[in-house]
C-alpha positions as CSV (number, residue, x, y, z in Angstrom):
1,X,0.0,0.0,0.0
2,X,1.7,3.6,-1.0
3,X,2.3,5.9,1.8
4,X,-0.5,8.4,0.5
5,X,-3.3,5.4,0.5
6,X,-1.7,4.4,4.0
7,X,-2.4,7.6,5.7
8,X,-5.9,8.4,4.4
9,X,-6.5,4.4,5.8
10,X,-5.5,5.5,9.1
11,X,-7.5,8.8,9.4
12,X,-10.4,7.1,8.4
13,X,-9.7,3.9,10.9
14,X,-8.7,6.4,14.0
15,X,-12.1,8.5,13.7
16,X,-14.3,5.6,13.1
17,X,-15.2,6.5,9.1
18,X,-14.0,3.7,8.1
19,X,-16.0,1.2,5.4
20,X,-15.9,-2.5,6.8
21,X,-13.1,-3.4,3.8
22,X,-10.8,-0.8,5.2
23,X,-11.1,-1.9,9.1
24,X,-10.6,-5.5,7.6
25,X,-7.2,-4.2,5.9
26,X,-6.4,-2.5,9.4
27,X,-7.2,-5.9,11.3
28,X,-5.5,-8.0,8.9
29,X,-2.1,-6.4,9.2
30,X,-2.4,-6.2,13.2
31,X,-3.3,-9.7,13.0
32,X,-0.1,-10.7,11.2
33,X,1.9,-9.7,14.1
34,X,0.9,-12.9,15.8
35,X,-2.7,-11.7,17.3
36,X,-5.6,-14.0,16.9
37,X,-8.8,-12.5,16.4
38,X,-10.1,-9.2,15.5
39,X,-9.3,-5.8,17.2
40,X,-12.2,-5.2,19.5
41,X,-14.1,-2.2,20.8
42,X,-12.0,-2.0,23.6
43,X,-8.7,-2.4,21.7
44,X,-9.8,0.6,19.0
45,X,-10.8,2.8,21.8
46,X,-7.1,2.1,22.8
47,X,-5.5,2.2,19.8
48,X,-7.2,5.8,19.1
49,X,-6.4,7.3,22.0
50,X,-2.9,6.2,22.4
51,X,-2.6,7.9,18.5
52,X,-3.5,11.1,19.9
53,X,-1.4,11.1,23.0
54,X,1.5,10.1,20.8
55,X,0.8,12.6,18.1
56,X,-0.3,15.4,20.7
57,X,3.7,14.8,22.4
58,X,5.2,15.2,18.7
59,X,3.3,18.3,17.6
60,X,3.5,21.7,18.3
61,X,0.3,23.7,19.3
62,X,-0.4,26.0,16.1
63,X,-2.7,27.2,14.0
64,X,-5.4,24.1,12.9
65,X,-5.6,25.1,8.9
66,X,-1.3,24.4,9.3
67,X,-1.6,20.9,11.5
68,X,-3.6,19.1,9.7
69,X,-1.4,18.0,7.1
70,X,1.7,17.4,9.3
71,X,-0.8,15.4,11.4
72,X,-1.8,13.0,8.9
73,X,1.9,12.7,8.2
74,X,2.7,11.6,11.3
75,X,-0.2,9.1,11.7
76,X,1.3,6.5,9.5
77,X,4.3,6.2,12.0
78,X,2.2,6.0,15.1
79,X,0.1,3.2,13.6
80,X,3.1,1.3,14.0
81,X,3.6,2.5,17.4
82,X,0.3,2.0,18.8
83,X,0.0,-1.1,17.2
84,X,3.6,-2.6,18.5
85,X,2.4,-1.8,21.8
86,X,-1.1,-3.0,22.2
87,X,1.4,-6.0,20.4
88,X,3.6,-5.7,23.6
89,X,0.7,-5.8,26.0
90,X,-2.4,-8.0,24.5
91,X,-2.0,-10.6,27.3
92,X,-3.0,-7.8,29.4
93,X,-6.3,-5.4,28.4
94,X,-5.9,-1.8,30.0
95,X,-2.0,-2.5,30.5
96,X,-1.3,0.0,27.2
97,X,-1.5,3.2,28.6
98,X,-0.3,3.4,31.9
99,X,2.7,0.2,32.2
100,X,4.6,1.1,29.0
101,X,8.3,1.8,29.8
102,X,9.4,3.6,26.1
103,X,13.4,4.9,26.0
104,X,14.5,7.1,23.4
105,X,18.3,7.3,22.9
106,X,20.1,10.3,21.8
107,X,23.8,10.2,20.5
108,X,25.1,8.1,22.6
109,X,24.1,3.9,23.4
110,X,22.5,3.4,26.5
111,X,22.5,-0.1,28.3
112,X,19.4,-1.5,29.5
113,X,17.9,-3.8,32.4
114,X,14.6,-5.7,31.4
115,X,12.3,-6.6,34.1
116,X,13.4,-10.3,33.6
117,X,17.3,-9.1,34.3
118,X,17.9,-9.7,30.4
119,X,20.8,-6.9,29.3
120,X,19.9,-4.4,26.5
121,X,22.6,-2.0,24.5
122,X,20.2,0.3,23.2
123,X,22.3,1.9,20.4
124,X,22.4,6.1,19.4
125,X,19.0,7.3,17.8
126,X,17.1,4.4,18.9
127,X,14.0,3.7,20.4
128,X,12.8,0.8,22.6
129,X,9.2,-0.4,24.1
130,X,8.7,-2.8,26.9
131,X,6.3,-3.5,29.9
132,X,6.9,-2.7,33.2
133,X,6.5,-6.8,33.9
134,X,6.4,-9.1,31.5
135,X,3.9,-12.2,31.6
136,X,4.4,-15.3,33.1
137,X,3.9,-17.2,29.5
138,X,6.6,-15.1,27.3
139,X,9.0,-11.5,27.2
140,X,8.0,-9.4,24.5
141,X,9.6,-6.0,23.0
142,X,9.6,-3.8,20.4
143,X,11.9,-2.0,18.8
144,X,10.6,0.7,17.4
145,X,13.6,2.2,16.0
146,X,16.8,1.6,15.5
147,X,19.4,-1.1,17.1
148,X,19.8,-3.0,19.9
149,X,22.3,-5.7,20.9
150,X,20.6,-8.1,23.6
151,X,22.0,-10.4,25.8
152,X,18.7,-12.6,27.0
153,X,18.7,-14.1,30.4
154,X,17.9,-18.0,29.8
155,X,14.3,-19.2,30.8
156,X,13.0,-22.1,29.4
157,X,9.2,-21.8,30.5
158,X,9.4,-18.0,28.7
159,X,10.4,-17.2,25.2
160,X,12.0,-13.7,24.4
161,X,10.4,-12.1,21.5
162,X,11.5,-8.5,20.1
163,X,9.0,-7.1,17.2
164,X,9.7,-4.0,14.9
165,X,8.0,-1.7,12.6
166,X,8.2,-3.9,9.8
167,X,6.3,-7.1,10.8
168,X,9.9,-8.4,11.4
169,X,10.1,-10.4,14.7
170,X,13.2,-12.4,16.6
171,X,12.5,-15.4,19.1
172,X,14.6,-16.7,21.3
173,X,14.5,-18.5,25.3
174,X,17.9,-17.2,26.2
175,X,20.7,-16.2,23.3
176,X,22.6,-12.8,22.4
177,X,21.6,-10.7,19.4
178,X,21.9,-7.7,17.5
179,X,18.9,-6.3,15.7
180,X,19.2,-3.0,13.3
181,X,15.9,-1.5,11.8
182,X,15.9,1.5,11.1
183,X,13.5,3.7,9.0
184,X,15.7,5.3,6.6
185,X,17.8,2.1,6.1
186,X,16.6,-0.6,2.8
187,X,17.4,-3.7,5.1
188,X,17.2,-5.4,8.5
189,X,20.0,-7.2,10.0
190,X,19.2,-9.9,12.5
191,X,23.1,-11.3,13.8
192,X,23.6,-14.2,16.4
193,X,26.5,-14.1,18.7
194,X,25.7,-16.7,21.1
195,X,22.4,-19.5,20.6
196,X,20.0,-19.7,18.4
197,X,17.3,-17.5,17.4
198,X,13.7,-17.9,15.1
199,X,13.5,-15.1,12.5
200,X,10.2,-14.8,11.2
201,X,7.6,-12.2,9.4
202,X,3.7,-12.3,9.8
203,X,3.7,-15.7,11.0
204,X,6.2,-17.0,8.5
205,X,9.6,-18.2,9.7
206,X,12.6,-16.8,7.6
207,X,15.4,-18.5,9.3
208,X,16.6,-20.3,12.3
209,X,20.1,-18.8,13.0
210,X,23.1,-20.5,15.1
211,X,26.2,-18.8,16.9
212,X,27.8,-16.4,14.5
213,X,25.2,-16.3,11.9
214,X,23.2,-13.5,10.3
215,X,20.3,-13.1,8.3
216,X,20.0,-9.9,6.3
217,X,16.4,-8.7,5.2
218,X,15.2,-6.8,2.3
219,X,12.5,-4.1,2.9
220,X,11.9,-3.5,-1.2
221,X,12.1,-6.7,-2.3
222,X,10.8,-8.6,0.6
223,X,13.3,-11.0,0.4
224,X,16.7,-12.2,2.6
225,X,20.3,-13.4,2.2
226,X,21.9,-15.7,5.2
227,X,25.6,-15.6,5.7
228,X,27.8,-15.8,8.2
229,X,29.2,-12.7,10.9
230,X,33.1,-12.2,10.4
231,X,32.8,-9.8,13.5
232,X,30.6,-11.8,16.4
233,X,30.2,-9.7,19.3
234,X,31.8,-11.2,22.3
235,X,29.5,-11.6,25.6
236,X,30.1,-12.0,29.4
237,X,29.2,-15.6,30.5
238,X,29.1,-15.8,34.2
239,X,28.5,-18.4,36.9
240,X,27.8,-16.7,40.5
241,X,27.5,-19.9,42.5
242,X,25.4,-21.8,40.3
243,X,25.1,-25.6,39.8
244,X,26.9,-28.1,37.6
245,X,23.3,-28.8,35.9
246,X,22.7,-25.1,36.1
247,X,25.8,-24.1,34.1
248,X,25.3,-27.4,31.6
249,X,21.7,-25.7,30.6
250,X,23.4,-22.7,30.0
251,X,26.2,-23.8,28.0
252,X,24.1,-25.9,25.8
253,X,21.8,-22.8,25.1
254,X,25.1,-20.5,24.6
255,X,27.0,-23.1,22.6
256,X,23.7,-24.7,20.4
257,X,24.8,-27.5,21.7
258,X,23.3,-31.2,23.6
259,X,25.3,-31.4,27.1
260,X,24.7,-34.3,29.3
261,X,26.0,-35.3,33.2
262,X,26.9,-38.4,33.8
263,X,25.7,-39.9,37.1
264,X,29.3,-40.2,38.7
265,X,28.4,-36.3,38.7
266,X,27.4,-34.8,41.7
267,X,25.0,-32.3,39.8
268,X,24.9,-30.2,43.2
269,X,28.7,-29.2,42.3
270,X,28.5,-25.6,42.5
271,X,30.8,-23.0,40.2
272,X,31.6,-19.1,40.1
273,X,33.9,-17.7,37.0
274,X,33.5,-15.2,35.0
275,X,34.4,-16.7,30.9
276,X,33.0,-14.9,27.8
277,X,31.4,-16.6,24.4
278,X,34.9,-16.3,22.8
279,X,35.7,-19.2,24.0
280,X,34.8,-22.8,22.0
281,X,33.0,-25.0,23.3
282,X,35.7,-27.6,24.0
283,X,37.9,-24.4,25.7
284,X,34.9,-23.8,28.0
285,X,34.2,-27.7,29.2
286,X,38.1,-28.0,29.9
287,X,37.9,-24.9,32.2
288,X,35.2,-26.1,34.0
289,X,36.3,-29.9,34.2
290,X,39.2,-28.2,35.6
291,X,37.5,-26.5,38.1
292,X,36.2,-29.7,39.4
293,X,38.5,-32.5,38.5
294,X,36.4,-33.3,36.1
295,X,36.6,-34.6,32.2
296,X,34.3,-34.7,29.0
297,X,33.7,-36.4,26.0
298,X,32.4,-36.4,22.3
299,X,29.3,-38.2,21.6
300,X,29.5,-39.6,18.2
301,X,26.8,-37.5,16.8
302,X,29.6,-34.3,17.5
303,X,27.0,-32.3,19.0
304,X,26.6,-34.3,22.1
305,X,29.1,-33.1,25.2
306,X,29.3,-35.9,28.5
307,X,30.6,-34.6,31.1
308,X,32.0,-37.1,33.6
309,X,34.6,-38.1,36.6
């Protein structure tokens, strides 16, 4: 849809002159970032008045016959906007307007501290949109703007999900990423340093990328190249007292990886070091064998780690 057609769409959706084929165009795009059903009364009361607090904080107050135009400019934008967050917060009616937590970077990155305890660089020019608490089923964010490098904190009942402007959306339960959309840009690069991530758009998946892959997507075209990240950003892995099993889960996620104890391992063993993802796999288990006199082998499948005394 042009830009022209978009914006006329939205005036027409916002005030409630909209014919029934035009809400349906509305509901069908807001439905391809992963909501089932159709917007309802509630939601479009929401969505209408979270456009006019957004557009009311970007305009100046001047003379009507001059903000009209500038208005309707702007609306196309905060579609995105108020749609990404009744996105972020659709597990939760009501939760739009008052438990948003929105951070606008200037020149400079800015790091980050999700409610869960993940770690977000928040890069210059950027903007990022999250709940005050996420639910107890997944994390979700958006990424309005911009790029972000994220360093997810592991949980295997909750899956990390960041959405952007574009329909564009990464998946993860516990991994380290970077993720640059922005506006003015033709693509969107999704690149892995530690884990594995889903890459997907309106429901489709596009790729499942490993440690030190990267998936570049195509705004015009709509299409996306994979190839591998010649400069993989190094992360902190640290153990603060945690258990054998505890650090096994980890590393597997880290590493993409099957690792296994075997029972002549007290799994209660506890370890605190401070290592970082530059590290191979086999580099890490020998540090930690170390640590407790311990020693690991190759499955024959290669992907399969025993650790045992």
């Amino acid at each position: 849809m042009k830009e022209k057609k978009a914006k006329e769409l939205l005036e027409k959706y916002l005030w409630g002159t909209a014919t029934a084929q035009e809400q349906s165009l509305v509901d069908e795009w807001y439905n391809s970032i992963e909501f089932k059903g159709k917007l309802s009364a509630d939601q479009k009361q929401r969505l209408g008045s979270l456009a006019k607090k957004t557009l009311q904080a970007r305009t100046r107050p001047i003379l009507k016959v001059r903000l009209y135009r500038p208005w309707i400019q702007a609306a196309a934008a905060v579609l995105l906007i108020v749609l990404g967050t009744l996105w972020l917060t659709k597990n939760k009616p009501g939760q739009a307007d008052q438990d948003l937590i929105v951070v606008r970077n200037g020149s400079s990155s800015k790091l980050l501290s999700l409610p869960d305890g993940s770690a977000v660089t928040l890069h210059a020019y950027s903007t990022l949109a999250y709940p005050q608490q996420f639910t107890k089923s997944e994390r979700r964010v958006f990424l309005r703007e911009g790029a972000a490098f994220f360093d997810v904190k592991h949980d295997e009942k909750r899956r990390f999900a960041v959405a952007t402007s574009t329909g564009l959306a990464v998946k993860v339960l516990g991994t380290s990423f970077l993720l640059k959309s922005f506006a003015k840009q033709n693509d969107i690069l999704v690149a892995v340093s530690t884990g594995k991530v889903a890459v997907d758009r309106q429901g489709k998946t596009l790729g499942l990328l490993n440690r030190g892959d990267q998936l570049l997507f195509h705004k015009g075209t709509k299409t996306f190249t994979l190839s591998k990240n010649t400069e993989v950003k190094t992360v902190p892995i640290h153990f603060n007292g945690s258990t054998i099993s505890q650090v096994a889960r980890k590393l597997a996620y880290v590493y993409n990886v099957k690792l296994k104890l075997d029972p002549s391992v007290d799994s209660k063993l506890k370890t605190t070091a401070r290592f970082n993802s530059s590290l191979s796999i086999t580099e890490m288990l020998s540090l930690i064998c170390k640590l407790h006199q311990l020693r690991y082998k190759v499955a024959p499948d290669q992907q399969t780690y025993i650790l045992y005394k």
